[in-house]
Each structure stands twice: as C-alpha cells, then as structure tokens.
C-alpha positions as CSV (number, residue, x, y, z in Angstrom):
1,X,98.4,155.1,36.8
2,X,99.2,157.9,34.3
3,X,102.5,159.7,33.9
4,X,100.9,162.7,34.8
5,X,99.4,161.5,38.1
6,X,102.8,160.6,39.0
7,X,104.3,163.1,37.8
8,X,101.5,164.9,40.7
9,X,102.6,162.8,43.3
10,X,106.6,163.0,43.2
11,X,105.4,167.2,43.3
12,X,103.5,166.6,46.3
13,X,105.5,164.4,47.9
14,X,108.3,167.7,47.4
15,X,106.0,170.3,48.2
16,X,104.9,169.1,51.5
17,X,107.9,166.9,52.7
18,X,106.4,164.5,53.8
19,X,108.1,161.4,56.2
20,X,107.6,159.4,53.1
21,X,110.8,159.2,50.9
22,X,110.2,161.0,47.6
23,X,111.9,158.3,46.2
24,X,109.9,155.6,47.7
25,X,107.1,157.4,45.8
26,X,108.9,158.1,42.4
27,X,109.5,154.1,42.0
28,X,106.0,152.8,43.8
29,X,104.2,150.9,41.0
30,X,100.8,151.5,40.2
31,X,99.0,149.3,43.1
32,X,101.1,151.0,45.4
33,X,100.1,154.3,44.5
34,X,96.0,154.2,43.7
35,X,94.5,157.1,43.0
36,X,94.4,160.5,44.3
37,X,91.7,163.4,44.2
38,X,92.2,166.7,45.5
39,X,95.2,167.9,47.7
40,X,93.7,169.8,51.0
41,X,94.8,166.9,53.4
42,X,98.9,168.1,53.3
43,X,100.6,166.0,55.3
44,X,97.3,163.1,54.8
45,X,99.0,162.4,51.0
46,X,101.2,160.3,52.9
47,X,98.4,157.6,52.7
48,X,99.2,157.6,49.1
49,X,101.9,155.0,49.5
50,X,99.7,151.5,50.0
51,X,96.7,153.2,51.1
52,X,98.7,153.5,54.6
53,X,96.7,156.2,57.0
54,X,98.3,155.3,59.6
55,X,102.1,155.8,58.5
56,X,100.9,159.3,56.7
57,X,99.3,160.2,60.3
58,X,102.6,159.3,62.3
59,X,104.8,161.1,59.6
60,X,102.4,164.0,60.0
61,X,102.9,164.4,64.6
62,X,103.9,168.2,65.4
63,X,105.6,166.9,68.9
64,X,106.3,168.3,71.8
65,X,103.8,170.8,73.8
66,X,102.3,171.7,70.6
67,X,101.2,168.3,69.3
68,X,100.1,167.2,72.8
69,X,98.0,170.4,72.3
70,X,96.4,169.0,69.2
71,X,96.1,165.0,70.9
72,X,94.2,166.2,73.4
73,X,91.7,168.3,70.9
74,X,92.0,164.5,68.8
75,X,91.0,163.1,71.9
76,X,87.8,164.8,72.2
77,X,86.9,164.2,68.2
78,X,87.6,160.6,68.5
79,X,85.1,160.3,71.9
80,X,82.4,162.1,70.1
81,X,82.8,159.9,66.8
82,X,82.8,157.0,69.0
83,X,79.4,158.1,70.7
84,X,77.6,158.9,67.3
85,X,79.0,155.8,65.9
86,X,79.9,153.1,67.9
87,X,80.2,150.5,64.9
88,X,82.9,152.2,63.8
89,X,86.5,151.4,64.5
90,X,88.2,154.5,65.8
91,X,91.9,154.5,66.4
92,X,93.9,157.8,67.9
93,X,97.3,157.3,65.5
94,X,99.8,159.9,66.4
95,X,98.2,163.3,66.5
96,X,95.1,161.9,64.4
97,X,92.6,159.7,64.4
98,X,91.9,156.6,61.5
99,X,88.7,156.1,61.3
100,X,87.0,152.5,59.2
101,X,83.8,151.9,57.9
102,X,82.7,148.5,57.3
103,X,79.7,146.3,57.9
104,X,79.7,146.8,61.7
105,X,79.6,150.7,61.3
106,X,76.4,150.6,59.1
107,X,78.7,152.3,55.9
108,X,79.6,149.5,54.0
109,X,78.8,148.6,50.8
110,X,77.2,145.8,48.6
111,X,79.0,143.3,46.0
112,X,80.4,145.3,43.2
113,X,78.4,148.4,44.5
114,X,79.2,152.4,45.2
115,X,75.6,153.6,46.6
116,X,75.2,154.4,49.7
117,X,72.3,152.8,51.4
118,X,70.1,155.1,53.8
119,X,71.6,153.2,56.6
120,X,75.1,154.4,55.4
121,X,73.6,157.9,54.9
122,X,72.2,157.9,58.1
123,X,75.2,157.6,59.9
124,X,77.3,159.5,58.3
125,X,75.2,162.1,58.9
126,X,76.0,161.6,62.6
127,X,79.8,161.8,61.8
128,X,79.5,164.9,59.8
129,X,78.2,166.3,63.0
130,X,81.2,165.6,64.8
131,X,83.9,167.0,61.6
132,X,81.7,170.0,61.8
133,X,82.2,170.4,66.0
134,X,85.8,170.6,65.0
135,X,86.9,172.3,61.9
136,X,90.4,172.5,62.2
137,X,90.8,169.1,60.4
138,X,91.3,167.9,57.0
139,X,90.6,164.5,56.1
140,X,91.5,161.9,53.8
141,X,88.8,159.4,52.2
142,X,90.7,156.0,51.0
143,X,88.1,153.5,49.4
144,X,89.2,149.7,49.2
145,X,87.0,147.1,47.4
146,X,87.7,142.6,47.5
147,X,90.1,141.1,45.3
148,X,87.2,140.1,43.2
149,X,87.4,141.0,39.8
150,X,89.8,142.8,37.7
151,X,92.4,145.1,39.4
152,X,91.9,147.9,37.2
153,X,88.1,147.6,37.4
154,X,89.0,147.3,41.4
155,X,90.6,150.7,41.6
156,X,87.9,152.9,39.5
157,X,85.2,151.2,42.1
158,X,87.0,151.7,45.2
159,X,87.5,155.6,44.1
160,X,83.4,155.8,43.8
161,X,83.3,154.6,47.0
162,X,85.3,157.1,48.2
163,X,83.6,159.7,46.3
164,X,80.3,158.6,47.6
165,X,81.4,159.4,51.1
166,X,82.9,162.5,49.8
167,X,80.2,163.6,47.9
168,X,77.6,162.8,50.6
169,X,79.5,164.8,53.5
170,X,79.9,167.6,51.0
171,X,75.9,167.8,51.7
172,X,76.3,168.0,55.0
173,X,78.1,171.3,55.2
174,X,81.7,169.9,54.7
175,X,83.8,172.7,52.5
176,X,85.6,170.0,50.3
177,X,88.6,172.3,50.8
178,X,89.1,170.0,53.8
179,X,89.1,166.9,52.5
180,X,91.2,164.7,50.0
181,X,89.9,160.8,47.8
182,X,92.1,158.4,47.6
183,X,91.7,154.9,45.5
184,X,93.4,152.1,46.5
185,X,91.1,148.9,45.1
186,X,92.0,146.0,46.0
187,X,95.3,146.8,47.0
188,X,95.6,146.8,50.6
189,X,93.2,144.4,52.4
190,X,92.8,144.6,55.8
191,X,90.7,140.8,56.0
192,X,91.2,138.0,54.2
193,X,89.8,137.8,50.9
194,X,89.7,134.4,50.4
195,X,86.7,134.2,52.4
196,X,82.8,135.9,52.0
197,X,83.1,137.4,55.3
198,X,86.6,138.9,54.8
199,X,85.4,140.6,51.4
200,X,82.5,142.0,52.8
201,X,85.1,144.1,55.4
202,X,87.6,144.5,52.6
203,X,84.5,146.7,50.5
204,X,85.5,149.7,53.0
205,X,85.8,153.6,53.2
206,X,88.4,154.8,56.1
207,X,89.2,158.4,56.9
208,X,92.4,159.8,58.5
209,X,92.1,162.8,60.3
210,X,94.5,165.3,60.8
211,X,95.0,169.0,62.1
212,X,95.0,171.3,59.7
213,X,97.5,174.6,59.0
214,X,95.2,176.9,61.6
215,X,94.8,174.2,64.3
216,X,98.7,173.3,64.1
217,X,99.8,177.8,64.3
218,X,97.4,177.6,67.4
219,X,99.0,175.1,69.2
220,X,102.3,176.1,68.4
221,X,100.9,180.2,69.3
222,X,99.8,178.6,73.2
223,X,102.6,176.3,73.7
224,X,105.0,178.9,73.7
C-alpha cells in the first residue's frame, strides 16, 4: 500500500465520518487496508478496514423512522435479488444488503483467474436488473482470491476480479458514479483455505449495498 493511498483513506475516513475510528485506519497495515477504487459508496468505505461489509453497512444505519423507511425499500431489493439469483447468498445488514458471489451463485471464478465466464455474465445480467429497479443505491465491489500464491500477487488479482464485475455492470447501464472496488486478496477468507473446496468459495466478489444521499433526504423528507 502506497503513502498516497493512505494518505486517501485517513481523508476519507475524515470526510465522511465514518463509525470506523480514523485512527483505527491511520495505523491498519497494508492487509488490513487492500485496495480501494473510486469513492461514490460514502459511508460503503467503511469496508475498507478488513474487507468488512458488514461493519461499514451497520456503521452506515440512518435509525429511527427514516431508516426503517429505507429497510423496508432494502427489503424489497434483497427479495428481488434473491428471485433473479437464488445461488446467491443475500443478507439484509442494517439498512443494506451484503450480497456474495461464489460457486453456488454461478459468479465465481477459476484458479488464478479474473474472466468472467458467460455463466457469470449471465447472471449478473439478472442482478443488474434489480440495481437498476432501484437506483437510490451505491454499491461497493470487494474481490477476495485463496491464500495461494504470493500476497502481493493476491491483492492485484482480487482487484481484477472486482473490476470485472465492475466493469461488466458498467455495461449494463450502471453509472459507475454509484459504485466503489475494493481489493482485499487474500486477506479476509470467509472458508477455509486449507482445503480445495474452501479456496474455490474464498475466489469471490461480494457487494454491499447501501442508500445513497437522495434515498436517505427522502426518507428523512416523509418521516417527518
């Protein structure tokens, strides 16, 4: 990790005030951090800290009438993302929604690979339909790769992956104004990676979804 990409993230992490200690993110080391690409998500950089989505979508809830305005909007997204997708594991976090892709969802990704397949394409296509249904959301992209191979070599993949996904839904209509990459190699496994079947779910692309600025002034504008 550069000094200037840190230098980025301790600005973020003061410009948006985040529930994420600035100092925690001044002294993370370099697997802690990954990599980061764009800055649309706001609150979402939060994820930044050990590829966490789920802390950066709790530290991102509204509250009160307002944020169970946007939940019950979330709730709707997640339904529809679990009809086009099933495979996928979709998780309501907060006011948000995580959202990871691995073998079972049909966007994974082969050993040591970024490409997506047409399978993968294929069904993100269906997904895409669903971010477009509701565009008051920004989303952050956090590729993950196996612990095999070198670390640094690791990180660089797992951002391609991200990018891929990026990239692709940037096809489908997506203004990349909504949505943020994130790197985090093979930092933060999810499976065990001492076995071929836990690698293959560690090689992974998950989004967080969050309300963005104009969904969060609505809900504030009807719950008062």
């Amino acid at each position: 990790m550069t000094r200037k990409i840190a230098s980025i993230m301790l600005m973020l992490c003061l410009t948006f005030s985040l529930n994420v200690g600035c100092k925690s993110v001044q002294n993370a080391n370099r697997t802690q951090k990954g990599a980061v690409v764009g800055a649309a998500g706001g609150a979402l950089l939060g994820g930044l800290i050990g590829g966490n989505i789920k802390g950066a979508l709790l530290g991102a809830v509204i509250g009160g009438a307002a944020g169970a305005i946007i939940g019950d909007q979330m709730d709707k997204q997640a339904q529809r993302i679990e009809e086009e997708l099933p495979g996928a594991q979709v998780e309501r976090v907060g006011e948000g929604i995580q959202v990871t892709f691995d073998e079972n969802s049909g966007v994974n990704f082969a050993f040591n690979s970024a490409e997506l397949t047409a399978k993968s394409k294929q069904n993100l296509e269906k997904i895409a339909e669903v971010f477009l249904e509701f565009p008051d959301t920004n989303l952050m992209i956090e590729g993950h790769t196996d612990s095999t191979g070198p670390e640094e070599y690791n990180m660089k993949l797992s951002e391609r992956r991200a990018k891929s996904v990026f990239d692709f839904l940037k096809t489908t209509g997506i203004a990349s104004s909504r949505m943020d990459v994130a790197a985090f190699g093979e930092t933060a496994p999810r499976y065990d990676n001492e076995t071929k079947e836990g690698q293959a779910k560690n090689r992974r692309v998950e989004i967080g979804i969050a309300a963005n600025k104009e969904m969060v002034e609505d809900a504030k504008a009807k719950a008062n």
